[in-house]
Structures are given as structure tokens and as C-alpha cells.
N, C-alpha and C positions, 0 to 999 in steps of 0.2 A: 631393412632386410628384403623387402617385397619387391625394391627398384631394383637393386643387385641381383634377384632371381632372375627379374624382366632384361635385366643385362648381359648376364649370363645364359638365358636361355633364347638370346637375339644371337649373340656370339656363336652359341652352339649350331643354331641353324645356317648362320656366314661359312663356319667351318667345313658345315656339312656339305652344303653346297659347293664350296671351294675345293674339296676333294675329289669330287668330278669335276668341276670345269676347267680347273688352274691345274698349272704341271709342276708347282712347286715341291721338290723333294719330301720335305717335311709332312707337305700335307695328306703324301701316299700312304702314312704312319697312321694317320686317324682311325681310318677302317680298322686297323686291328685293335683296337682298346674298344669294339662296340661289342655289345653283351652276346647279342646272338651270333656273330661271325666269328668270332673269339668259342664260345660255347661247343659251336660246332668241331672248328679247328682241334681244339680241345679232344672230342670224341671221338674222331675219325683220325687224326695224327697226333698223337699227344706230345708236349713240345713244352719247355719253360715260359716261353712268353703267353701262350694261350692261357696255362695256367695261371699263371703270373695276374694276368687281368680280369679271369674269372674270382679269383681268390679275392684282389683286391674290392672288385663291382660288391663280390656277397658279403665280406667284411661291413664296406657301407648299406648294405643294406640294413644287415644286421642292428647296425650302429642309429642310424635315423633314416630307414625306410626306403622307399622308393625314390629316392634324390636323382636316380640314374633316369626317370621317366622325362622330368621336368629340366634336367640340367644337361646331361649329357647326351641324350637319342634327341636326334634331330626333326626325327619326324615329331616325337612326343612335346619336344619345346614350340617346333610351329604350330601343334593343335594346340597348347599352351595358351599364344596368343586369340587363338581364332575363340577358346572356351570365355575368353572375356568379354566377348559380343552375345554369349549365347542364352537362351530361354532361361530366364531366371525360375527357381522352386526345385525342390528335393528332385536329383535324375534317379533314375531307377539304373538297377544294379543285377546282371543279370548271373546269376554262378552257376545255372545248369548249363549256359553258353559254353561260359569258361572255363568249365570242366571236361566237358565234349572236347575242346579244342585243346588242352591239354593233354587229354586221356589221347586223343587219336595222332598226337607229336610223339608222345613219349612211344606208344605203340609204333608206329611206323620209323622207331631211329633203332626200334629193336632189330628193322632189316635193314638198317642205315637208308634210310629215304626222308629227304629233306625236303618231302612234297607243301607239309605243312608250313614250312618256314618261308619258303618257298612264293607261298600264298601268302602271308601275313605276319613276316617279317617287317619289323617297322623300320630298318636303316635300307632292307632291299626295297622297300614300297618307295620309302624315300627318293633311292636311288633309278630307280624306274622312271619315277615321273619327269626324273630330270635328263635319264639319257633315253627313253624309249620315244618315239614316234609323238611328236607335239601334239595328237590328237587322246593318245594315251593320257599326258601330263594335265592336260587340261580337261578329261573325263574324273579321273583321279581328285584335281582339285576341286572340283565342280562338288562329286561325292561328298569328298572328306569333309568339307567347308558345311553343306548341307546338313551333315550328320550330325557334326561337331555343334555347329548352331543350335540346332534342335534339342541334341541328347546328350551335349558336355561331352565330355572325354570317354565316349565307352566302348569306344576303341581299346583304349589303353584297360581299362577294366574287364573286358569279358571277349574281346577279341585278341588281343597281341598275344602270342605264347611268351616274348622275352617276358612283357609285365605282368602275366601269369603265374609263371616260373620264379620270379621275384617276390610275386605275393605270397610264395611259402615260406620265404626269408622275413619277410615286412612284418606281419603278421607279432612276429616278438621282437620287433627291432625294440632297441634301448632307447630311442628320443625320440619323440614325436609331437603330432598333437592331443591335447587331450582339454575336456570343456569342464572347467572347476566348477565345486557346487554353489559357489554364487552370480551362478552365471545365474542372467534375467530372463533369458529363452525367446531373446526377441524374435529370433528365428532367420535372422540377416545372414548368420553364415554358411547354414544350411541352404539361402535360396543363391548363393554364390557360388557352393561348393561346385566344379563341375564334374566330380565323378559322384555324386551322393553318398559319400562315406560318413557323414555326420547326420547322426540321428538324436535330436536332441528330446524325442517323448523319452528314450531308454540312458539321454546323457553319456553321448560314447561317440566314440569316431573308434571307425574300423580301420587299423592300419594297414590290413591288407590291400585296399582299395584307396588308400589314401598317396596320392601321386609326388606331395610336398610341396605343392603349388604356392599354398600360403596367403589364398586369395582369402581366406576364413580372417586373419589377422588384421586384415588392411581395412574389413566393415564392422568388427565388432568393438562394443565397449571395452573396457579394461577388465570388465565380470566374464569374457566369455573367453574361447578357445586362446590356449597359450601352450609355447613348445615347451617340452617337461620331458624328466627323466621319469620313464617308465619299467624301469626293473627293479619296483622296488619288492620289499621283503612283505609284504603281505597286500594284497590287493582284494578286492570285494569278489564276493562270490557270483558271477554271474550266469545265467539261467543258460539253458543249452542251444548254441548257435545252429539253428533249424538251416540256416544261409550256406552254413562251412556243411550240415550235412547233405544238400543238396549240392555242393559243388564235390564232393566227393565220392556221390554216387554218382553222378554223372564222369567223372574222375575215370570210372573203374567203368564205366560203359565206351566211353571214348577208347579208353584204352584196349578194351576188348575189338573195337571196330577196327580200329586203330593196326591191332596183330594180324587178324583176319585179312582185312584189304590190303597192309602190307607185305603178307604172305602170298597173296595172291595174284600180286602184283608183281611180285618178284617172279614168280613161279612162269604168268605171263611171259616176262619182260625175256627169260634167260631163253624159253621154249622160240620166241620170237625169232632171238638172237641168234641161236643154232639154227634155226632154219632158213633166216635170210645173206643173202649174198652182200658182202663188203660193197658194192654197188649202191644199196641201199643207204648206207650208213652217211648220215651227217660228216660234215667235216667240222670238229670241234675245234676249238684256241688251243697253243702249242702248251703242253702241258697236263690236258686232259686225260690222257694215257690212254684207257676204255671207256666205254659210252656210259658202262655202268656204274664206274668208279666216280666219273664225271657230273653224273644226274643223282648221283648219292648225297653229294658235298655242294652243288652249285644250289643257291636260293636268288639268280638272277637279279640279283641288282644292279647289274647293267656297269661295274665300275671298269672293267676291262675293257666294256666295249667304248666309254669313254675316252677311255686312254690310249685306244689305239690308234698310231701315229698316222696310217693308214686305211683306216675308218671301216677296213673290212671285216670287222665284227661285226655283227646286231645280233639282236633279241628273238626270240622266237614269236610265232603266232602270238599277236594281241601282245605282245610286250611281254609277256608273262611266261616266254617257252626259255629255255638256257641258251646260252648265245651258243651262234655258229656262224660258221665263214662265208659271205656274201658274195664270193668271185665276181658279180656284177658292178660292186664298187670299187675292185681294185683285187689284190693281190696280197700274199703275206709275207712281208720283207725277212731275206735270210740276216739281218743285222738288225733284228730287234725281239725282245723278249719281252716287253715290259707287260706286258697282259700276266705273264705267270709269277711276276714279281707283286703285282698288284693284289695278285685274288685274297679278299681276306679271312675265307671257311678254308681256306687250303683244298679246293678242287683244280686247280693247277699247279702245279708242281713245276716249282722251280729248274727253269733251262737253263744251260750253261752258254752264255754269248759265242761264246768261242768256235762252241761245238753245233752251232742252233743250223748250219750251212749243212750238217749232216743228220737232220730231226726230218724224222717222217710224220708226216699228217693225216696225210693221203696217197691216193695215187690216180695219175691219170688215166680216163677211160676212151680211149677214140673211139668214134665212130667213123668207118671209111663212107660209109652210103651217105654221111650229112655234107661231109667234106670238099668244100669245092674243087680243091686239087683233085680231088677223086673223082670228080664229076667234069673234068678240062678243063675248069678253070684256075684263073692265075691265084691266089692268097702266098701261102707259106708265113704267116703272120704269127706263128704259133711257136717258130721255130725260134728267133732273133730276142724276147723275152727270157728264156728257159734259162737259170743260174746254173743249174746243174749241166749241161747239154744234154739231158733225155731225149730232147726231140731235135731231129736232126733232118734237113729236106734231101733227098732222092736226086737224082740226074734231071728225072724229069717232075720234079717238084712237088711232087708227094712228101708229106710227112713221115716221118719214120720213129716211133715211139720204145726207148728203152725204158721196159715200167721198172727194173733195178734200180736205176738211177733216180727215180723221181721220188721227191718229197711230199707233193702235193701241195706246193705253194701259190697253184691257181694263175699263175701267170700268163700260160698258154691259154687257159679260157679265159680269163678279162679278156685277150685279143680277137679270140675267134669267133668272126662275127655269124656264124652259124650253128654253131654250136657242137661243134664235132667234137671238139675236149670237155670233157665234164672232168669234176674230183670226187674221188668215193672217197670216205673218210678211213683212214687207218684201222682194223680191228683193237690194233693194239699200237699205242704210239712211242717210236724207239728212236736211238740213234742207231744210224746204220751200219757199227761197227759193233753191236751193241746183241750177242747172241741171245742173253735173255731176255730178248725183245720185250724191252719197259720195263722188266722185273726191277732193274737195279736204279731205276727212279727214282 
């Protein structure tokens, strides 16, 4: 059983991986069956399929625990292998962490802000390290690898919110492990466990913290830990878990902070927004609608920026900002959509191929004083790119800007080597026939 986990949890990280780098149809499907992109989905557009695969993930949880940490999340299967190299002896298990970190998720999805997930999401972390900046991916695995070494899995125990979230599921799952009383207490599984959920002075494994790894099976006698139904109809009385009362006061502290700063932050964010000029604004992936709507739902995992055929998505600051449109690299093709097909929190919203030739993004910003037409010299480079004709050249070779027509596809500035075209990002992103500008998205 223990190979087959190690097979299954090699599998899961090939997949993982293959979802960002391969363009195979099938494998654009994965993203949406992972707990937190799905969960999210779920909250902010609620939909059959989101459902569908949260119901399913808690069912199994329900059933035999945290299977989703070890088998299916990619990141949780590669720490998997690395917890097999690492500091042998009881890890320590932190629950005012991951209560904190739960209490200020739950808090902050109360204003719809996915800062938290955002940060420590394990399928975006994933996904980061594989499309953000090689410098990113290799600081990332440098960490993980370090941590994981040292302190086993406690990532997955007292940092990740999906395995957090789960551990209120786990907790009474129906099969698990559990250490008989003829165990001999050599103490061999507890020094392999890598999240420290077997404690064998009290003879118990916590299933909240227990990942389903199964490393416990593979070094002990036939006396010690074995998987067992645990719902049964009378169980021993045991003494008051001091552990679950620290994880839920901190529970209720996190989530206090949680309100607070996400109140605050909104409050910020809207006063910002009314005050500053569309100028300002990013130019987001076609689908984004508003800035707000966008950084609500988006936990940057980098898989659209993967995917684009074009490559003029990337990441924000340090890998970790929500993507936006890099005009430097290129341009955003009116015969492609696939970023909004791809997104799998549902912070892009599906475009219509068809219709994507009349989607606003942006709009273009001339500056005549940058402009070397403007200043006698020869360009008009800005003009000959333009799908829409917005920019059209003059007698005497000036540009001439119709911001109506423009979409904000960046075209004219890839070319303009001075920078006289910039793109301000959409307030609101529409099609251009489309009077309730984005409403009907």
C-alpha cells in the first residue's frame, strides 16, 4: 500500500506539473478538482462543478482523512517525498499558527479577499514556482526543501489553510490510523511520522494532523499503528484536548484580525479607486472585469500566465502580485482567449472567441511630447500593428488616436520605441456593444 501511495503521489506531482507546462486539453481539467481553487470558485460564483468537487474532496475526507494532502495536492505529494529524507523524532505541531491562519482566511473571505490564499495556497505556491521568474522557483524550493528537512510536513499542518480547512473534516473521519494496545511503543513511527500526529505516551494519533502518508506502517512491528474503522459505537473517554483549545482561540483571534484588516483594506482599496484616474490602473487578463472583482478571486498561481500563447502575461512584484499585461513582451492577441478559460477560482470570466475582437481591456494613452513624429521625426510604427484601426497617421505623419475604438491590446506600444503609447487598464472590462459595461459577464 505504501508503494502505491509513493506512486500515486509521484503521479500527482507529473500532473501537476504538466498542467502548466503541456497544452494538452485534458490536463487544463486538473486545476479545477484542487480543494482551494475549486473552494474559492465555489464562494464567489457558485456553479455545479465547483460544488461537485468540494462535496466530493469532504466526503473523502470524512471517510479516511486527509488523503487529499498526500495524493492529490501537488505541492503536499512533493513535500511527501522530500519528509522522507527529513530529521528523524517527534515534529512539533503548531495549532496557535493554524488557527491565526485560518481565523484571518475565514475573516478576510468575509470582504471576499483572497489575500490569504493568495499567500499560502499550496496548488498556487505550486504553480508559482513553476511559472514565476527562475529566481522565484529556486528561492521557493531552496525554502520548502530546508523546512521540510528539518520540520516534516508543517507546512501542511499549521500553515496551508486548504489543510487546515480539512482538518475540521479529518478530525472524525471514519478510517484511519490508530496504535492497538499491544503496541510495544518502540517508538519507530512516531520518529518517521512527518507531521507529529502520533503520540504514543497518550497512545493516539490525531487525525486532524494526520496527512495519510503511511510512513508509520512501513517501520513498525505488526503490534503497532494499523488503519481501522473509527466510528465505532463507544470509544474511551479522553481527557480535554488543551491542543484543539488553543487552535480555537487563536481561531477566533485570527478571525477577528482577519475582519478588521479586511475591512480596512477594502475601505482603502474603494477610497483609492475613486480617487485615482483609469491611467493608473493595471492592465489585467481579458476577463478580469474590475480590479476589485479580480484581486478578490485571483490567488496567482501563475497558470494563465503559463498558458498564454503570447507570453504577455506575468506575475506581479516578487512572483506573488496577480498577473497583468507586460506590453514589453508582446501584445494580447484578438483570436485568443485561453487565459479566461483556464482560470480555476473563476477570477476571469469566460470570453466569447467570437466576440474577444470587440473586448476592452484598456485604452490607449498618447503622449504627443514623447512622440518622435511629434518631435520631426520619421516612426508611425504604432499605426501598421493597430487590429482595430484606432490609430491612424496624419498627411504629415503624426499619429492620430481614436481611444473609441481601442481595446487596449498593447500593440502600438510593443512597437513604440519611445514610449509615447502606454495602456491604462479598463475601469470596467466590456464588450464594446455591451451598454452595461461588464454587467452582463
Amino acid at each position: 500500500m505504501w508503494g502505491l501511495r509513493l506512486l500515486l503521489s509521484a503521479l500527482t506531482v507529473a500532473l501537476g506539473s504538466a498542467a502548466f507546462l503541456c497544452s494538452a486539453e485534458f490536463l487544463e481539467q486538473l486545476p479545477l478538482c484542487q480543494a482551494g481553487p475549486s473552494a474559492l470558485r465555489l464562494f464567489f460564483s457558485f456553479g455545479l462543478s465547483s460544488l461537485a468537487v468540494v462535496l466530493v474532496l469532504a466526503i473523502l475526507t470524512l471517510l479516511f482523512g486527509r488523503l487529499f494532502c498526500s495524493f492529490m495536492c501537488p505541492l503536499g505529494s512533493a513535500l511527501s517525498f522530500i519528509a522522507l529524507c527529513s530529521r528523524k523524532g517527534r515534529k512539533k505541531i503548531f495549532p496557535i499558527t493554524g488557527g491565526l491562519i485560518l481565523g484571518l482566511f475565514v475573516g478576510a473571505m468575509v470582504f471576499s479577499l483572497a489575500f490569504v490564499f493568495r499567500l499560502l495556497d499550496p496548488y498556487s505556491l505550486f504553480g508559482r514556482a513553476i511559472t514565476a521568474p527562475l529566481w522565484f522557483g529556486i528561492v521557493f524550493f531552496v525554502v520548502i526543501l530546508i523546512v521540510t528537512l528539518l520540520f516534516g510536513r508543517i507546512f501542511c499542518t499549521s500553515f496551508c489553510p486548504v489543510g487546515l480547512l480539512l482538518s475540521l473534516l479529518a478530525k472524525r473521519s471514519a478510517f484511519g490510523i490508530t496504535i492497538p494496545d499491544a503496541c510495544v511503543h518502540c517508538g519507530k513511527c512516531e520518529n518517521v511520522c512527518p507531521t507529529g500526529c502520533i503520540d504514543q505516551r497518550k497512545n493516539e494519533v490525531k487525525r486532524e494532523y494526520c496527512v495519510m502518508c503511511l510512513d508509520c506502517l512501513t517501520v513498525c512491528p505488526k503490534t503497532g499503528p494499523t488503519f481501522s474503522f473509527l466510528w465505532k459505537s463507544s470509544e474511551k473517554e479522553k481527557a480535554p484536548d488543551l491542543e484543539r483549545r488553543k487552535f480555537l482561540i487563536s481561531l477566533s483571534v485570527g478571525a477577528a484580525i482577519g475582519l478588521a484588516g479586511g475591512g480596512l483594506f477594502k475601505a482603502i482599496f474603494k477610497k483609492r479607486l475613486s480617487e485615482g484616474t483609469e491611467k493608473k490602473l493595471l492592465v489585467r487578463p481579458p476577463g478580469a472585469i474590475t480590479e476589485g472583482s479580480f484581486l478578490a478571486k485571483c490567488t496567482a498561481c501563475g497558470l494563465c500566465v503559463s498558458k498564454c500563447p503570447q507570453k504577455v502575461l506575468t506575475l506581479g512584484p516578487g512572483g506573488f502580485g496577480a498577473p497583468r499585461l507586460d506590453f514589453k513582451r508582446g501584445a494580447c492577441s484578438l483570436d485568443c482567449v485561453k487565459c479566461s478559460l483556464v482560470c480555476p477560482t473563476g477570477a476571469l470570466r469566460k470570453i466569447e472567441l467570437a466576440r474577444k475582437k470587440t473586448f476592452v481591456i484598456g485604452k490607449a494613452v498618447f503622449t504627443a511630447k514623447q512622440c518622435i513624429a511629434f518631435q520631426g521625426g520619421s516612426c508611425g510604427k504604432c499605426a501598421a500593428p493597430c487590429p482595430t484601426g484606432a490609430i491612424t497617421l496624419r498627411a504629415n505623419g503624426t499619429p492620430k488616436l481614436e481611444a473609441e475604438a481601442c481595446l487596449g491590446c498593447g500593440a502600438c506600444s510593443h512597437v513604440c520605441p519611445a514610449g509615447a503609447m502606454q495602456i491604462a487598464g479598463a475601469t470596467i472590462q466590456h464588450y464594446l456593444d455591451d451598454t452595461n459595461q461588464g454587467a452582463s459577464l
